[in-house]
N, C-alpha and C positions, 0 to 999 in steps of 0.2 A: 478577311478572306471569306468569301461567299461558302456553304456550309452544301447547299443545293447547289445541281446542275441542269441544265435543261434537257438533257435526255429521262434523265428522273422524272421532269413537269411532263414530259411530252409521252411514260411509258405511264405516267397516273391518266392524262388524258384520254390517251387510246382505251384503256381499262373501261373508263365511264363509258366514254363513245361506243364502244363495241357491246357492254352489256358484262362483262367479265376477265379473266387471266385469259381463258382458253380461246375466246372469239377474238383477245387483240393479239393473242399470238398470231390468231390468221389475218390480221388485218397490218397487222408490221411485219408480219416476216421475221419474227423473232422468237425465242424457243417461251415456251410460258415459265420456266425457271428463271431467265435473265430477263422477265417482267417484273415475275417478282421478285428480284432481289433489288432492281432499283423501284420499285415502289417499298419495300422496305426501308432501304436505305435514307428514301426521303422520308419517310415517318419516322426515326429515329433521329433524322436532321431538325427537323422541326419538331419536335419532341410531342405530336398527338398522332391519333388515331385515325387514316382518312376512309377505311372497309371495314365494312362488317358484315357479319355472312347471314341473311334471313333465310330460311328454310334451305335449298339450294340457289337462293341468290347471292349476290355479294352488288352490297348499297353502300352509298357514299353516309359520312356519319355526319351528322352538324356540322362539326369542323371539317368536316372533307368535301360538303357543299361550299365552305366558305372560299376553304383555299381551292375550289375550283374555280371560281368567277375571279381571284387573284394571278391564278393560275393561264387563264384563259386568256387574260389581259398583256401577260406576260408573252405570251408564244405569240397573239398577237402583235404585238411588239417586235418580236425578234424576225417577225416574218417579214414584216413592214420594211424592217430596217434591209434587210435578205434583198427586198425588191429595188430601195435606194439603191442601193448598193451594186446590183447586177445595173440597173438605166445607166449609174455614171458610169461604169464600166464598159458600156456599151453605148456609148453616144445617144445618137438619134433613136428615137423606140421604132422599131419596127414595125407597127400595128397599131393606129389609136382608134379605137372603139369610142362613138358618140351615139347614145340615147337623146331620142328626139321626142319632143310629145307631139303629137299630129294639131296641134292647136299652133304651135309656134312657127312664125313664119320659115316656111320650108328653103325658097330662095335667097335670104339673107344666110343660111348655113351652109347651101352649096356655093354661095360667094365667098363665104370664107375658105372654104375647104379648097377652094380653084387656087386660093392664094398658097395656102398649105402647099399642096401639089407642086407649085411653082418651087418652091424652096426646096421642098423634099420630094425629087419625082420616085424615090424605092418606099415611101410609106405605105404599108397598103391601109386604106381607109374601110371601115366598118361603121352603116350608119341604121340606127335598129330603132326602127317605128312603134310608139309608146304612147299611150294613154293617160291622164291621171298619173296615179301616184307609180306605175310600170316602171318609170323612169328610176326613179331614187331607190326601188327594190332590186333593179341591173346592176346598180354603181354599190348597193349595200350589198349584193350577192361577187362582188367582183369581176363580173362581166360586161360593165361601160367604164370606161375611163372617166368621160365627163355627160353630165346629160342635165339637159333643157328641160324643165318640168313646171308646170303651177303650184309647185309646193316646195316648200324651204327642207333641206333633207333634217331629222332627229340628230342624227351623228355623222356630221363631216362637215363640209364646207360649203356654203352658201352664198351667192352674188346676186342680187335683184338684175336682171341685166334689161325686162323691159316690160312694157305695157302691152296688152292683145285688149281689143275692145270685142265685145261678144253682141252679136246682134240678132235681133228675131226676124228668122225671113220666111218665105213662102215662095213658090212660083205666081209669077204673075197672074196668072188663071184662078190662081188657089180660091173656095168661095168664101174665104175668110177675107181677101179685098174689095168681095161686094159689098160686103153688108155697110159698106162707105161711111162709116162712123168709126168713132175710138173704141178700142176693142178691151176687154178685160179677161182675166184670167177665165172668166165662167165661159165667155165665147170659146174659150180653147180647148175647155173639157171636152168640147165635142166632137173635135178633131184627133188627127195621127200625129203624134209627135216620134219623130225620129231621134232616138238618145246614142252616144258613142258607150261602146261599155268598158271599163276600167281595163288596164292591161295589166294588173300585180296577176300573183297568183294567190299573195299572201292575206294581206290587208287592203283591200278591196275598198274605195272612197267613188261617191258621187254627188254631184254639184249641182247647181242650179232646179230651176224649177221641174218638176217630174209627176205632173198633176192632172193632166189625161186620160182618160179613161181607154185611148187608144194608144200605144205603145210599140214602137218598132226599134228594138237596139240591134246595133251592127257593133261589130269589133273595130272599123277605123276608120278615120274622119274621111276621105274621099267616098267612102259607102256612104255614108251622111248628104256629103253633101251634092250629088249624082240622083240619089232618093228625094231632096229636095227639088234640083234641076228639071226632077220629072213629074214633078208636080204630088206625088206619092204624099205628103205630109207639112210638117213645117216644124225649125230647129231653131236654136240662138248655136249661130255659128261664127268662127273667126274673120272680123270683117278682112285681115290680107288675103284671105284664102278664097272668098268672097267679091273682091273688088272687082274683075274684070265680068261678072255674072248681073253685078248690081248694075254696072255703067250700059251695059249692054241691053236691061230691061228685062232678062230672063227671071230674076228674082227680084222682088221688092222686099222694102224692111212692111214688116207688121207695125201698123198702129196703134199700139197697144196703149194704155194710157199711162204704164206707170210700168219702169220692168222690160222696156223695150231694149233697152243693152245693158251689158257690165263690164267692169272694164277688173282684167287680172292680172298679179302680177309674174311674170314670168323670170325661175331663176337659174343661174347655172350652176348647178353642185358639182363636185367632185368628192373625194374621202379625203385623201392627204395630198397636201399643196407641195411636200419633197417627191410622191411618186410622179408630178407633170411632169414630162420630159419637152423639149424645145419646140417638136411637132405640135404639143397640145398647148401649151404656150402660146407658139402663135397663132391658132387658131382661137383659143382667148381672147386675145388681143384683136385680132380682127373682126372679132364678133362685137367687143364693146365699141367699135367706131361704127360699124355697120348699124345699132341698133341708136346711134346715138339720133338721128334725126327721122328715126321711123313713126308716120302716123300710125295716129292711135281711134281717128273720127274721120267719118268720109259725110 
């Protein structure tokens, strides 16, 4: 017979989180006597010491660090299970939230989602435009369900689902296509390069080459690449996003001689594979047919 309960983990947890007895009274709605007596109760369950009081503080003690990251794990746990638990309960989820990175081809997601819609016309769909690593900080904060990002998430779940080739381009005009030779990194210093800038708020990543002495970042890849359109600079941008600009002649690829694309890989994370409910499901699933025969070179 289990010795602890989780109102006991959950009145040591608010304690931490709040700073004190008297601040998690205000933050549970619970009297600071019936805190402390199940924070009591579990220190005598588990037979150490998890407070101790420094000057007018009250701090966690070694072992009250320890069994809070156990602790933590734990309530995690039970919330997780809370969430399974209300989706089967509740059939079809109501709301699926997709983080998108602005790199990943945008049309193959609204093809999916048309199919979704089709199956489930009461879903309402949430689709939240991301950068970099923004994506995997949404789905780790609880706020995307599923998201498409250039980086494999630390803690969850992880699918390669496709290739994006990244290319250097310029407007036609640009005077970087006069100088009608092969171009090197040095030619570029001299130029405006237009960078997208990350959308975490937390941990912050940037990519590719960032070596100009002239520098214009924008928050999301259409500002990018509308800046390039106008002639304003030059970027290594996603050739789908790209293709009808290229065909058309408004932007040519840069001659670069070495560095001229890259190709990345794109993946679709989620946290826990029991919280999908059927809506995101299929929406999975139509994504991996959809990306099955997408170029990746024009």
């Amino acid at each position: 017979m289990q010795k602890t309960t989780l109102e006991q983990w959950r009145m040591f947890k608010a304690v931490v989180d709040s700073g004190g007895f008297n601040q998690a009274s205000a933050a549970v709605y619970k009297s600071q006597s019936s805190i402390h007596h199940a924070v009591n109760k579990l220190e005598e369950a588990l037979g150490i010491k998890l407070f101790e009081v420094e000057g007018r503080k009250t701090v966690l003690t070694d072992a009250g660090k320890l069994m809070l990251r156990r602790g933590q794990y734990l309530l995690e746990e039970v919330a997780r299970i809370e969430t399974v638990a209300e989706s089967l309960s509740g059939g079809v989820e109501s709301e699926l939230r997709i983080a998108v990175d602005g790199a990943f081809p945008q049309c193959i997601v609204f093809q999916a989602l048309e199919k979704v819609s089709a199956l489930f016309p009461q879903i309402r769909i949430d689709i939240i435009d991301t950068v970099l690593s923004g994506t995997n900080e949404l789905i780790g904060e609880g706020k995307a369900d599923i998201g498409l990002s250039p980086f494999p998430m630390e803690a969850g779940l992880n699918e390669e689902i496709c290739l994006v080739e990244f290319v250097a381009v310029a407007h036609r005009d640009h005077p970087l296509h006069r100088l009608e030779r092969s171009l090197t990194y040095e030619d570029l210093k001299s130029y405006r390069q237009i960078i997208v800038r990350d959308s975490a708020t937390q941990k912050k990543v940037s990519v590719g080459w960032h070596g100009a002495e002239q520098r214009w970042t924008v928050s999301h890849l259409r500002a990018s690449i509308e800046l390039i359109e106008q002639g304003v600079g030059y970027a290594w941008l996603p050739l789908p996003s790209i293709t009808a600009s290229l065909d058309s002649g408004l932007l040519k690829r840069l001659a670069l001689n070495e560095g001229a694309s890259r190709t990345a890989s794109f993946f679709m994370n989620y946290q826990d594979v029991d919280k999908i409910g059927p809506a995101a499901r299929e929406f999975m699933g139509e994504l991996r047919l959809l990306t099955l025969n997408m170029p990746t070179s024009k």
